[in-house]
N, C-alpha and C positions, 0 to 999 in steps of 0.2 A: 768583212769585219768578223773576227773572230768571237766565239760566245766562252764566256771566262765564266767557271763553275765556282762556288763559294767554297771555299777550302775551311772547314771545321777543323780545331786540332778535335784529337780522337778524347782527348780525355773528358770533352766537354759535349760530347752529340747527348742530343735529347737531353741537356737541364732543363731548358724550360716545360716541355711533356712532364718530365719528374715532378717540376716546381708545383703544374698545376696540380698534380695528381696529389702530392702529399698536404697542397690548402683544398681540394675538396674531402681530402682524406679528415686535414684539422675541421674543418667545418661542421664535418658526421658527427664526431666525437662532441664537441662542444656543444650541439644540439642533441643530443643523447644523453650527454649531463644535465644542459639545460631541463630536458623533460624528469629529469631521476629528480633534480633539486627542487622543480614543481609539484614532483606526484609524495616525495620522501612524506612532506606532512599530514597528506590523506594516508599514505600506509603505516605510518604509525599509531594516526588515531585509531586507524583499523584493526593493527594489530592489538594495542591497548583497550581499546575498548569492544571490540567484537570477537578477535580469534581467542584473546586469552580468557575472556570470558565463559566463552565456549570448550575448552581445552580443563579448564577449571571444573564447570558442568559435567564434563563426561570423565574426570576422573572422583570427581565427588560421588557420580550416579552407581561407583563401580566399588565402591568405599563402605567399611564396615566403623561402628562405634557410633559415639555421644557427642555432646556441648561438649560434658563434663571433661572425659577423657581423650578427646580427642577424636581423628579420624585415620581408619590406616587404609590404604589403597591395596586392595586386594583381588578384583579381581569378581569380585560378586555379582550376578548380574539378577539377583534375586527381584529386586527392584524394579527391574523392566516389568519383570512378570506380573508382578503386585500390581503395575500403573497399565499392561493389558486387560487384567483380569477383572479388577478393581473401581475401574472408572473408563470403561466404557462406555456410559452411556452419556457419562458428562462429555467427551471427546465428541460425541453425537450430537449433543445438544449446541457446544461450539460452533461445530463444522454448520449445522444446520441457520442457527442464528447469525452467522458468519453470510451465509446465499442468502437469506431472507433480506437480512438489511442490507444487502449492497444492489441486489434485483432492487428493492423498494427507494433507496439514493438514487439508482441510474434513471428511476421513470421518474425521478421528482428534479433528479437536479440537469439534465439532457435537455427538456425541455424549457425549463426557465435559463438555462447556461444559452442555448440555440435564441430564445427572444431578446436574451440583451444583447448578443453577439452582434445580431442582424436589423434587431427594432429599436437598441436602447440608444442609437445617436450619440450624441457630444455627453449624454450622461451614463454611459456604461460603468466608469469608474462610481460614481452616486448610488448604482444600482447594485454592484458588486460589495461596496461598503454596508451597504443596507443588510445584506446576505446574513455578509460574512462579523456585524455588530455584536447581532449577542453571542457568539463567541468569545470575544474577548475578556469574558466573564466567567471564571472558574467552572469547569467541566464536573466539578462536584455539587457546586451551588443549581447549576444548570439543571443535573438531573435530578437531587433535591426536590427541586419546583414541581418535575414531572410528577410527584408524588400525590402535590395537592392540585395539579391539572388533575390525575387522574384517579383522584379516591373515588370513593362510592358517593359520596358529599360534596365532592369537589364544585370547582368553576365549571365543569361542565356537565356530568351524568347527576349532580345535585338536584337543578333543577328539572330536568327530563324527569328524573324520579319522581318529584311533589308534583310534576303534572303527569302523573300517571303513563308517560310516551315509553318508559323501559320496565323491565318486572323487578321484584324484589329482589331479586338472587342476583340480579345481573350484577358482575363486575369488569372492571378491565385490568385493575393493578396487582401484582403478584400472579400473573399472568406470562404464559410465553408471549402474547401480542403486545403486553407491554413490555415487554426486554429487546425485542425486534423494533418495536416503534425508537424506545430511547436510545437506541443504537444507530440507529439508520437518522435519527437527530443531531447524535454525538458526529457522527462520520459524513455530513453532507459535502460542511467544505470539501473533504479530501476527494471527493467524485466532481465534485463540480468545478473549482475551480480550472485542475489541468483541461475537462472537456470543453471547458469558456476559450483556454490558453488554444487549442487546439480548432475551435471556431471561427477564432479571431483571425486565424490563417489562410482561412479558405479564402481564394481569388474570388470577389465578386463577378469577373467576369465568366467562370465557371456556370452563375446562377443564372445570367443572363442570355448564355451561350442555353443554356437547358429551356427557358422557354422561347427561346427562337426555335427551334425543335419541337416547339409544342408539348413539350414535358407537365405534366399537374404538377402543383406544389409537393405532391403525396410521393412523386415518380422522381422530382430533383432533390428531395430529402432523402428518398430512399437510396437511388442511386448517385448520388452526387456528393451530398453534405454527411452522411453518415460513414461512408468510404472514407472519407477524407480527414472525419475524426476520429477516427477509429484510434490514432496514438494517444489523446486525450483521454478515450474511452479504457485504453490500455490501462494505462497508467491510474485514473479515478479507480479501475476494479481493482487493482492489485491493493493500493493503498488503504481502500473501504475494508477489502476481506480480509487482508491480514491485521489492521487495527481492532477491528468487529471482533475477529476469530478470540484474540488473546485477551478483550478486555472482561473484565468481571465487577466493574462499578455499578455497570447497570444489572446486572445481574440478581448481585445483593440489594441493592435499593429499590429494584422494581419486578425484581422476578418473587418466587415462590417456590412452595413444592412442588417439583420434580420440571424445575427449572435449573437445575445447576450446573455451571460452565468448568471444565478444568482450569478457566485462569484462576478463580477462587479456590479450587483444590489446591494450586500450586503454592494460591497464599497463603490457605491456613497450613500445611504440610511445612511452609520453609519458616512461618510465624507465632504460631501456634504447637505446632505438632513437635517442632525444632529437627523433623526426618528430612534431612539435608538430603540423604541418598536419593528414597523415593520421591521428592519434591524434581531432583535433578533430572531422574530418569523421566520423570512425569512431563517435565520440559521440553529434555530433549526429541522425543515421541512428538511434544506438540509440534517444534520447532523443524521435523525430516516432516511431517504430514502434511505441513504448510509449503513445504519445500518440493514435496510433491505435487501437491494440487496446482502450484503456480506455473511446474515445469508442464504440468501439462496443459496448462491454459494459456502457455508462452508457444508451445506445439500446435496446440490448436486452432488456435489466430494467427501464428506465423510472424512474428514478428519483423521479418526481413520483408515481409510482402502486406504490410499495411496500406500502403501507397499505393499498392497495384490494384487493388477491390476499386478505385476510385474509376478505372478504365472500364470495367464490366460496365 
């Protein structure tokens, strides 16, 4: 028995090889659209409302003139100099009120974020509401209140005073400790909830597996549950410090002299002062210093090896 070979005419070898080759080829493409038609309307919000913003900023910062007359784009960078030279020590006072209250969110909200994760049962959500309630109440009204929590009269150094338990001088409000307190109030949510989101993930069998090893609770939190929320932790810092750094509500309502933050300079400068230039430069200086500090704190933690600290 003879073996008979398939006779292809020649105009046709390999269509179907081609056939498949140009539907994984349409496949690439439709999925590389697909992704452009999902990502299009985050990059326009981006672009509309962060790059042109910023584009705007830095040719305003560089810009000479008035309201009255106008603004002309020239080139000046006098501005910068003014917002070095000028207000450094408010840039200090930021940065500094910026580490105080998010160090003081992380020891407050870590551990109450870690007790409901692991203690709070079928009522986590109950406890989380509880948190996160007065919140929901104007961020002005909120700090308001801290005024008369913390006068010299108040609801609570009032009566310490008429019983003689504090001296007469003492105060807390118009204070740096009160600018950092109502800061580190204003900013809890944003440390604690992602470190809860990030609690929530941890394998129990992880905690379990640690004290069959004989691990102390002290030895499975430090090397076990703290590794592991480390992205939580990431995220709660970035959030606290860069909110903390720029805001100036508490500032003015609960700071003093030689309490003052550049987010206030920048308001009375763009509000007040109507110096659009040095308001912008004054910005953009906040806005590269926060851009530094976070590269280097995205360096320093590593963000690609989060995960890994959990094996140490």
């Amino acid at each position: 028995m003879t073996a008979t070979a398939e006779i292809r005419p020649a105009g046709r070898v390999g269509r179907p090889e081609r056939h498949q080759r140009y539907s994984e080829k349409s496949k690439r493409n439709r999925r590389r659209l697909t992704i452009i038609f999902l990502l299009l309307p985050g990059l326009l919000w981006l672009a509309l409302f962060f790059v042109l913003p910023i584009v705007t900023l830095a040719m305003m910062s560089v810009s000479t003139g008035n309201v009255g007359q106008g603004w002309s784009v020239v080139g000046d960078l006098s501005s910068y100099q003014q917002a070095f030279s000028g207000y450094l020590p408010e840039f200090l006072h930021s940065l500094e009120f910026g580490v105080a209250s998010t160090v003081l969110a992380l020891l407050i909200a870590y551990p109450a974020a870690y007790w409901i994760a692991f203690y709070g049962g079928e009522k986590k959500t109950a406890y989380i509401l509880v948190v996160l309630l007065p919140f929901y109440v104007s961020s002005l009204i909120r700090t308001i209140s801290w005024q008369f929590v913390l006068a010299d009269n108040g609801v609570i150094f009032g009566p310490l005073r008429r019983l003689g338990l504090l001296p007469s001088n003492f105060h807390v409000l118009a204070t740096p400790v009160a600018v950092v307190g109502g800061l580190t109030y204003a900013q809890l949510p944003f440390m604690m909830l992602p470190i809860f989101a990030a609690l929530e993930r941890v394998d129990p069998g992880f905690l379990e597996a640690s004290r069959d090893l004989y691990a102390s609770r002290w030895e499975t939190v430090r090397r076990i549950v703290v590794p592991l929320s480390m992205p939580g932790i990431f995220a709660g810092v970035l959030l606290t410090f860069i909110s903390a750094t720029g805001d100036y509500v508490n500032e003015i309502l609960l700071g003093g002299t030689g309490t003052g933050v550049v987010g206030a300079v920048i308001r009375s400068q763009f509000l007040v002062n109507l110096d659009y230039p040095l308001a912008s430069a004054i910005s953009l200086v906040l806005m590269v210093a926060l851009l530094i500090v976070v590269l280097a704190y995205s360096k320093a933690l590593g963000t690609d090896d989060l995960m890994g600290g959990a094996a140490v």
